[in-house]
DOPA-222037 format. One record per residue (C-alpha): residue in one letter; residue number from 1; x, y, z. Coordinates in steps of 0.001 Angstrom, whole numbers, plus 500000, padded with zeros to 6 digits. Example, Ala and Ser with C-alpha at 12.3 -4.5 7.8 and 13.67 -1.06 7.14 Angstrom:
BEGIN
{res A; n 1; east 512300; north 495500; up 507800}
{res S; n 2; east 513670; north 498940; up 507140}
//
This chain:
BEGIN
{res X; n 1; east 818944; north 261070; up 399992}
{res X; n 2; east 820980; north 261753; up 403047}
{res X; n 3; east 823542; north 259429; up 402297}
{res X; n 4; east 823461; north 259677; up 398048}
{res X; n 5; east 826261; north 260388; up 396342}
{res X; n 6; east 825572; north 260200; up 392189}
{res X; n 7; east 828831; north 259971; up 390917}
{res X; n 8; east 827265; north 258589; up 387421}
{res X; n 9; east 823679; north 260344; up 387872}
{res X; n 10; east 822448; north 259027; up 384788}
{res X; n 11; east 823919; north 256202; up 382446}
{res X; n 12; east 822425; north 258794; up 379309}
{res X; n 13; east 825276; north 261299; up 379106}
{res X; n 14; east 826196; north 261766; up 375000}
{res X; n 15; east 824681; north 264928; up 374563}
{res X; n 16; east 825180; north 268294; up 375723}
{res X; n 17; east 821460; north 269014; up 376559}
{res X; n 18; east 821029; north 265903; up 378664}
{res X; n 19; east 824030; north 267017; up 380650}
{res X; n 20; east 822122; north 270214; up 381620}
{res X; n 21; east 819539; north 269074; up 382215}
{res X; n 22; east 820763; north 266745; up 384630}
{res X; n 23; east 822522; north 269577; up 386037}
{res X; n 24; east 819378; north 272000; up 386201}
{res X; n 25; east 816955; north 268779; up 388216}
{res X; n 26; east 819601; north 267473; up 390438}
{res X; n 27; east 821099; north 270272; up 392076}
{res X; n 28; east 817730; north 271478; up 393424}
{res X; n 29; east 818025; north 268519; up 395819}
{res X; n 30; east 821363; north 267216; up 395589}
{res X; n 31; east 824460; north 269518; up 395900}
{res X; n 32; east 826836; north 267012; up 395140}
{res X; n 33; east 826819; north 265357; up 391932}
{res X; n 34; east 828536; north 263973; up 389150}
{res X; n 35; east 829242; north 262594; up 385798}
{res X; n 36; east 832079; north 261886; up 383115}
{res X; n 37; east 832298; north 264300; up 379987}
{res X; n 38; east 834398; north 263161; up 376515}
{res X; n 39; east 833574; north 265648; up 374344}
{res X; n 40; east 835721; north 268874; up 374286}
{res X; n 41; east 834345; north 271783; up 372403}
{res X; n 42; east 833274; north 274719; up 374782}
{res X; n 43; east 829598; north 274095; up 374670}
{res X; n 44; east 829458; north 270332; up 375710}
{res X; n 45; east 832157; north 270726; up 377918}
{res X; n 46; east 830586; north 273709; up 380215}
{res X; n 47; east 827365; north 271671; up 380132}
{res X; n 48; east 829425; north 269434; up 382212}
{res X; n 49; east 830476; north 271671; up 384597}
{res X; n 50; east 829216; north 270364; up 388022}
{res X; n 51; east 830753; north 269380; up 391022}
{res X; n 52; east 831825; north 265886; up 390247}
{res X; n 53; east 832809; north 266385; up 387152}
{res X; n 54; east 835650; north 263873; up 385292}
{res X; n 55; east 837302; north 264065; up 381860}
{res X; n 56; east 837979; north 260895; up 379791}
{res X; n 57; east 839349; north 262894; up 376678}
{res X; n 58; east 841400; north 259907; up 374626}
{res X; n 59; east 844664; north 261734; up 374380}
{res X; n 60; east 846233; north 259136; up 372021}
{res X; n 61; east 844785; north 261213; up 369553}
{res X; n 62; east 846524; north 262871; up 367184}
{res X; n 63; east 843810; north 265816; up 366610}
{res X; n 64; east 843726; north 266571; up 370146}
{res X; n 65; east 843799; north 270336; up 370661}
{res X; n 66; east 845594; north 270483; up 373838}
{res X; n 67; east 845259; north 274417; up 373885}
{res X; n 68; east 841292; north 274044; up 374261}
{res X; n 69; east 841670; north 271292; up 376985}
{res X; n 70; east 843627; north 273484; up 378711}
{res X; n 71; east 841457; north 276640; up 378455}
{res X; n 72; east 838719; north 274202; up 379747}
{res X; n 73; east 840476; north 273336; up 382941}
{res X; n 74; east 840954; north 276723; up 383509}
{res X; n 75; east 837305; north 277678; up 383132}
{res X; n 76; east 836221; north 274801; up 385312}
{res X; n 77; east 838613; north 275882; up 388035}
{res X; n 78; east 837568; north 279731; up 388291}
{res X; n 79; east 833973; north 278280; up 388632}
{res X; n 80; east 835049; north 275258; up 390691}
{res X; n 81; east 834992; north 277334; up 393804}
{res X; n 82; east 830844; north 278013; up 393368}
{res X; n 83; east 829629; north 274326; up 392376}
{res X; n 84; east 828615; north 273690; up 396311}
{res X; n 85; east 827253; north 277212; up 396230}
{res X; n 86; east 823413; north 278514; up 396209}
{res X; n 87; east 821918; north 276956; up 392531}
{res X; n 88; east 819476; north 279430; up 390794}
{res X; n 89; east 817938; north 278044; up 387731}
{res X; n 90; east 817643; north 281657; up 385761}
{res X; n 91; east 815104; north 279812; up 383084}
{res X; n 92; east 812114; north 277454; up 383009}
{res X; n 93; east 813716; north 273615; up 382674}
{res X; n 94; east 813124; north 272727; up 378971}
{res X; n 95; east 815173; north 269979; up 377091}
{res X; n 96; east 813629; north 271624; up 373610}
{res X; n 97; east 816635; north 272264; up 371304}
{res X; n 98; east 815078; north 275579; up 370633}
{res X; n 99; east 814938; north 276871; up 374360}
{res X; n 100; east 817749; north 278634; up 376623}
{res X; n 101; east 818877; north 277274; up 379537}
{res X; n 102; east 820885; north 279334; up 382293}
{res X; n 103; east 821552; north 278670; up 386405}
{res X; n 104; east 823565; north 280035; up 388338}
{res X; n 105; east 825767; north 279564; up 391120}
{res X; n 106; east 825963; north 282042; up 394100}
{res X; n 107; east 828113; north 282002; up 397355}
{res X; n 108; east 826738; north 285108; up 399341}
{res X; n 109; east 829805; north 284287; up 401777}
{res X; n 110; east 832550; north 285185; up 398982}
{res X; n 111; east 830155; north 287855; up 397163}
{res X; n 112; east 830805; north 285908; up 394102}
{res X; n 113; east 829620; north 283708; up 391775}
{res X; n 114; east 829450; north 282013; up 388449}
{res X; n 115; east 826404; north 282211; up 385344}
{res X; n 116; east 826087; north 279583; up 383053}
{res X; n 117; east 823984; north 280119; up 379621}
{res X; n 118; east 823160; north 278218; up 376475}
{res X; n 119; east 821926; north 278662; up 373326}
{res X; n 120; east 820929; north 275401; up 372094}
{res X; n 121; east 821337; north 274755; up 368306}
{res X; n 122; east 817810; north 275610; up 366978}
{res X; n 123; east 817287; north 278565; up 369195}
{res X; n 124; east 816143; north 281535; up 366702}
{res X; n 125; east 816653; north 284451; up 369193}
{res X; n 126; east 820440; north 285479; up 369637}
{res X; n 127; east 820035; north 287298; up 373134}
{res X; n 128; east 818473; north 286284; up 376671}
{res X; n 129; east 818019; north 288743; up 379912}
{res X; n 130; east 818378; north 286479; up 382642}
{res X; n 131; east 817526; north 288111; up 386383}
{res X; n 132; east 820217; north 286972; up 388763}
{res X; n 133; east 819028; north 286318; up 392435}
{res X; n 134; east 820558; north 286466; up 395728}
{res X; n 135; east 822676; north 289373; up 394804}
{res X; n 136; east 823293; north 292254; up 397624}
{res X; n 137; east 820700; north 294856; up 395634}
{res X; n 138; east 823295; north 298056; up 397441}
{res X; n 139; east 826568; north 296012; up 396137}
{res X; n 140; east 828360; north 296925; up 392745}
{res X; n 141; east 829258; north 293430; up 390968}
{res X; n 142; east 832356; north 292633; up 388509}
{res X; n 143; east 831362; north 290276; up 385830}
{res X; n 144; east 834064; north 288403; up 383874}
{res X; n 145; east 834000; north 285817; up 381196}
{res X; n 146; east 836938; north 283763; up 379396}
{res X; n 147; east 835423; north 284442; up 376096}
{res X; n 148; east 837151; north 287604; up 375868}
{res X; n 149; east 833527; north 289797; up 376505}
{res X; n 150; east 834596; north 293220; up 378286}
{res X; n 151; east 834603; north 292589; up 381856}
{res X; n 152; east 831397; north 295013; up 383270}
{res X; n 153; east 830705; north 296482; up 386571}
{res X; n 154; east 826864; north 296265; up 387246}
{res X; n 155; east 825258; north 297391; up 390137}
{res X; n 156; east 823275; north 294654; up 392064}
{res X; n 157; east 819727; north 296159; up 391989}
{res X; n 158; east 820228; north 296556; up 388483}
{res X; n 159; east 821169; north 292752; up 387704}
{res X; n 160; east 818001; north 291302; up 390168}
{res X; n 161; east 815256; north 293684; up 388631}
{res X; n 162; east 816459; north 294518; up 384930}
{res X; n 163; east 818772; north 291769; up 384608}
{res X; n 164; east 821986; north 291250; up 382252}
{res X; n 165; east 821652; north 290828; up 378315}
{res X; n 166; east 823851; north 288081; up 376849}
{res X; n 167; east 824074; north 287821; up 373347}
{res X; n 168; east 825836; north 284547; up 371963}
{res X; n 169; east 826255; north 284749; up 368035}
{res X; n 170; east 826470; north 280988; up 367473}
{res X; n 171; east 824313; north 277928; up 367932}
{res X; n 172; east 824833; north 275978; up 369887}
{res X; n 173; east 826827; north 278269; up 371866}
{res X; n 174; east 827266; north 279114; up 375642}
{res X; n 175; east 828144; north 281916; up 378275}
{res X; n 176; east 830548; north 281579; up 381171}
{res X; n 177; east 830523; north 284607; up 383772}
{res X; n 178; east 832571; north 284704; up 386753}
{res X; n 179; east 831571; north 287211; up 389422}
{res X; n 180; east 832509; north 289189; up 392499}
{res X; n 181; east 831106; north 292081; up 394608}
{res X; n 182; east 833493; north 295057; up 394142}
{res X; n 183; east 831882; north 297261; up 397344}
{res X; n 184; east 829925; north 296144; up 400019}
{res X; n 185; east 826916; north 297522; up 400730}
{res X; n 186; east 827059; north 299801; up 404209}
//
């Protein structure tokens, strides 16, 4: 595996849970990998957000919303910086269309990070706590997220021992959070 480089990691890549699950197995032994995404609504496309990721959207056309592609690429590039980062799976790996699935990425070096969660389609529940890890538990952390949810300050004991409620209202739906330690512990 020293010398592997899965730019295609799996020739099965046509549905969103596939994708993260991919994701979830492969970057617990590979940090670099990759595959090609299509689709463009939010959920798909953040289930392709990975380190190698490429775009093929057909942009002959005429129904493309360029406004969402463009939203996209913005997402992936305030995450891009964390996709070589620490990987925490924050739930158990299930490809059940009634499960969660959330990981996160975590570069102790910046003090920042990124939290990916999804609410697959047949998931009753509309809330998860998820228990981030590697966090400095003395730091105060700034979390953000494109989907216009209030930007919080948490402190970091609080997000490794209670962890952080995210509610998403649809299904499928997801949950982008960008963070970054606001005060360093002394």
């Amino acid at each position: 595996m020293r010398r592997s480089v899965p730019l295609l990691r799996s020739d099965y890549f046509h549905d969103p849970e596939s994708q993260q699950g991919h994701t979830y197995g492969l970057s617990l032994w590979l940090p670099y990998h990759g595959s090609g995404l299509g689709a463009t609504g939010p959920y798909f496309f953040r289930s392709c957000i990975f380190p190698a990721s490429r775009v093929g959207w057909d942009t002959r056309k005429a129904d493309m919303d360029y406004a969402l592609l463009r939203r996209m690429i913005a997402e992936f590039k305030r995450v891009e910086p964390y996709l070589l980062s620490d990987y925490y799976p924050l739930t158990p790996y299930d490809l059940d269309k009634k499960s969660w699935m959330a990981c996160q990425l975590d570069d102790p070096e910046r003090g920042g990070g990124a939290i990916q969660v999804f609410r697959r389609a047949e998931c009753a529940g509309g809330s998860i706590t998820i228990r981030l890890r590697g966090l400095d538990p003395e730091s105060t952390y700034s979390l953000e997220s494109p989907d216009g949810r209030p930007t919080q300050s948490v402190p970091g004991d609080v997000l490794l021992r209670e962890g952080l409620r995210i509610t998403i209202d649809g299904r499928p739906g997801s949950a982008l959070l960008v963070y970054q330690r606001v005060n360093r512990a002394k």
